[in-house]
N, C-alpha and C positions, 0 to 999 in steps of 0.2 A: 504494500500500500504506500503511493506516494505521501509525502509531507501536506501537498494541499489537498488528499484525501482524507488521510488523519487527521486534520484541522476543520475539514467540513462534517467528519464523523461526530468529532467531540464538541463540536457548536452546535449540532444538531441533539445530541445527550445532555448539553444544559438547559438547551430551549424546553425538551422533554423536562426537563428537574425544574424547570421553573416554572412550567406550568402544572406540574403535577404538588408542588409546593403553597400556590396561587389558592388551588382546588381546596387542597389540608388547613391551611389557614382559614379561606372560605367557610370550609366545614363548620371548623371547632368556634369561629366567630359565631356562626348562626346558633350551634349549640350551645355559646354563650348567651346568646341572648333570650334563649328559653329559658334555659336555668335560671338566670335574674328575673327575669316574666313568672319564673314559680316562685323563687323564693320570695319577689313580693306581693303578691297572691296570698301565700300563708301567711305573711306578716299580718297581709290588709284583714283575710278570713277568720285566720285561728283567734293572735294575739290581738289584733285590731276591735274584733268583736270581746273580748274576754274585759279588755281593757276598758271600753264601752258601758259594759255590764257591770264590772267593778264598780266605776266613777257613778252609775246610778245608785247602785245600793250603799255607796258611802253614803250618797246625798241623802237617802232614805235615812241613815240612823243618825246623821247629823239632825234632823228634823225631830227622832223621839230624844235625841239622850238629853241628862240633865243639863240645865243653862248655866254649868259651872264653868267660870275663865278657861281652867288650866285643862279642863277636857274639850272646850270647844279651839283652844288655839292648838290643839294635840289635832284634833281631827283637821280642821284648816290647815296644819300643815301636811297633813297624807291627802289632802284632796290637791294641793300644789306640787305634791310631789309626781300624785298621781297624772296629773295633766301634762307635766312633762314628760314622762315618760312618753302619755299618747304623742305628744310633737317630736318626741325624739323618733317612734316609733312610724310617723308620718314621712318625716324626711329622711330617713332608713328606704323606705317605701320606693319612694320619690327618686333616689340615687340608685336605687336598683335597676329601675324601670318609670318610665313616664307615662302612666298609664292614659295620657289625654293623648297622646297620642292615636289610641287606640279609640278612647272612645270623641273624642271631637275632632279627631284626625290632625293630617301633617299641620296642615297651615295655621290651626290655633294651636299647636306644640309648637313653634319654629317663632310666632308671633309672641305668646307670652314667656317663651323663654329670654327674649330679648327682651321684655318689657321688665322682667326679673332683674335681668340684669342692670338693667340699666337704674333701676332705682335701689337697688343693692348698694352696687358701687358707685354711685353718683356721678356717673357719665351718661353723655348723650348720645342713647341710642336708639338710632331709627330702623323704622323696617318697612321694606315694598315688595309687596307679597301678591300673586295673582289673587282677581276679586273670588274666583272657585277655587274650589278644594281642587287641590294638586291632583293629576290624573297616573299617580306611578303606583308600581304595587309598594306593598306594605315592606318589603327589603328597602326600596328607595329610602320611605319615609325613614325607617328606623337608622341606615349613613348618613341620611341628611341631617337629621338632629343631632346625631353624635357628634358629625364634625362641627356643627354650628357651637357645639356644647366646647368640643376642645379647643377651637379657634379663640372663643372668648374667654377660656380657662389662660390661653397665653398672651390673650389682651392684656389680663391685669399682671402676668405673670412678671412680664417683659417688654412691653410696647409701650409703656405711660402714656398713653393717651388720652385723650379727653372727648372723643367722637369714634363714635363706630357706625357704620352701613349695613346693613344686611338687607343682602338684596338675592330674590329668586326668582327666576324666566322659566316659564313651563312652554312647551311648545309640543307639538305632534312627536317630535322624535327623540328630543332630551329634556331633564330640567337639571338648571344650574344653581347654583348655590353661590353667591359672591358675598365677603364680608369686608368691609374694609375699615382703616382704621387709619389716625392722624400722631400716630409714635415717634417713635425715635426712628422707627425703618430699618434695613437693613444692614451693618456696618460692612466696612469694606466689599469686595468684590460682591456683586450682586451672586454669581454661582457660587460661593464660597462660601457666602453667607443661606443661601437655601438648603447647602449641604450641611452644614454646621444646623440648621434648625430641622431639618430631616430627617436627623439622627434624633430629635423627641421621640419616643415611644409612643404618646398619644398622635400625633399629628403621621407616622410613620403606620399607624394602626388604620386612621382613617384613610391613608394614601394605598393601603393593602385593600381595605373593604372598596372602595372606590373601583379596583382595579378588578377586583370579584366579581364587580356587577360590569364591567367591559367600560368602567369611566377612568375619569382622571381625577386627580387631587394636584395644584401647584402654587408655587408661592408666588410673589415676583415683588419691588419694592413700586411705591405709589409715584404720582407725577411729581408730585413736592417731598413730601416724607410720608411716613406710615409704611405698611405691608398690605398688601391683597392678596386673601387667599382665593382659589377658584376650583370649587367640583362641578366637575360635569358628569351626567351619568343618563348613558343612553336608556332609551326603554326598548322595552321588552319588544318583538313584531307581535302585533294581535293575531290571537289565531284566527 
């Protein structure tokens, strides 16, 4: 075997490994995200309800027991302790899974998550969204919100900005995802710097899921300063 058939054998054996790789990653993302879809399910079901029912029947014995101080500031504080728990038990929930995504779909997931954000951390963020619900399957919705979710997780991380964008185009064959933001941007060499932030593990996750579904994930710096991120992710052919 010549050199430039051994060289076209073993470019064709990594193309095979990376797309067999692509596939694996694929896989175990999706069965990531059931497994978090169950385990907040039982959170909401089991403890969700348990905790519910508790908080009732304190309220119940706060109402017969004696009017004495030091037994009603005793029960007042297991009903505050109580109530946190349920919030801590909420946003457990919430970090696992987004459940409005499911049930008010993408566009109000993608919409108040932005609105979260922004009055969170006290920056100004806007969002331009089609006036219908997104027309992708339920795989789209769930990268799109992820990545929406880690884009802004490295807004506040690393970007100091004080304005973000979020912006998404649905059309007959793709829909895109744009976020942008007015940072510090990228230092030196624009590919240097996309490489150096591509090596995140979040942002490196959604550029895999992205690629799952036959899109893209990329960075690139803005006209003035900031960063633009950009997914695009084809759809499916109708059958």
């Amino acid at each position: 075997m010549s050199p430039q058939e051994q060289h076209q054998e073993h470019s064709q054996q990594d193309t095979l490994r990376s797309a067999d790789l692509s596939d694996l990653l694929g896989h175990v993302h999706t069965c990531w995200d059931n497994e978090r879809r169950s385990l907040s399910r039982q959170l909401h079901d089991s403890l969700g309800s348990s905790l519910t029912a508790l908080t009732m029947h304190l309220g119940l014995l706060m109402q017969k027991m004696p009017q004495e101080p030091a037994l009603q500031d005793r029960a007042a504080h297991m009903k505050q302790l109580l109530l946190q728990i349920v919030e801590t038990n909420r946003q457990m929930q919430i970090k696992l899974w987004n459940d409005k995504l499911e049930f008010l779909g993408v566009r109000v997931a993608l919409s108040e998550a932005v609105e979260q954000f922004g009055q969170q951390h006290k920056i100004a963020a806007r969002c331009s969204l089609p006036e219908d619900e997104l027309s992708c399957p339920r795989s789209h919705g769930i990268v799109l919100l992820h990545t929406l979710e880690e884009a802004l997780r490295n807004i506040i991380a690393h970007a100091q900005a004080t304005e973000v964008d979020v912006i998404v185009d649905d059309n007959e064959d793709e829909v895109m995802l744009t976020v942008k933001d007015n940072g510090v941007g990228l230092s030196g060499p624009v590919a240097a710097a996309l490489e150096s932030i591509g090596d995140k593990f979040g942002l490196r996750t959604a550029r895999e899921r992205a690629a799952y579904l036959g899109g893209t994930l990329t960075l690139s710096a803005g006209a003035e300063r900031g960063v633009t991120l950009t997914m695009v992710l084809p759809k499916p052919p109708v059958a």
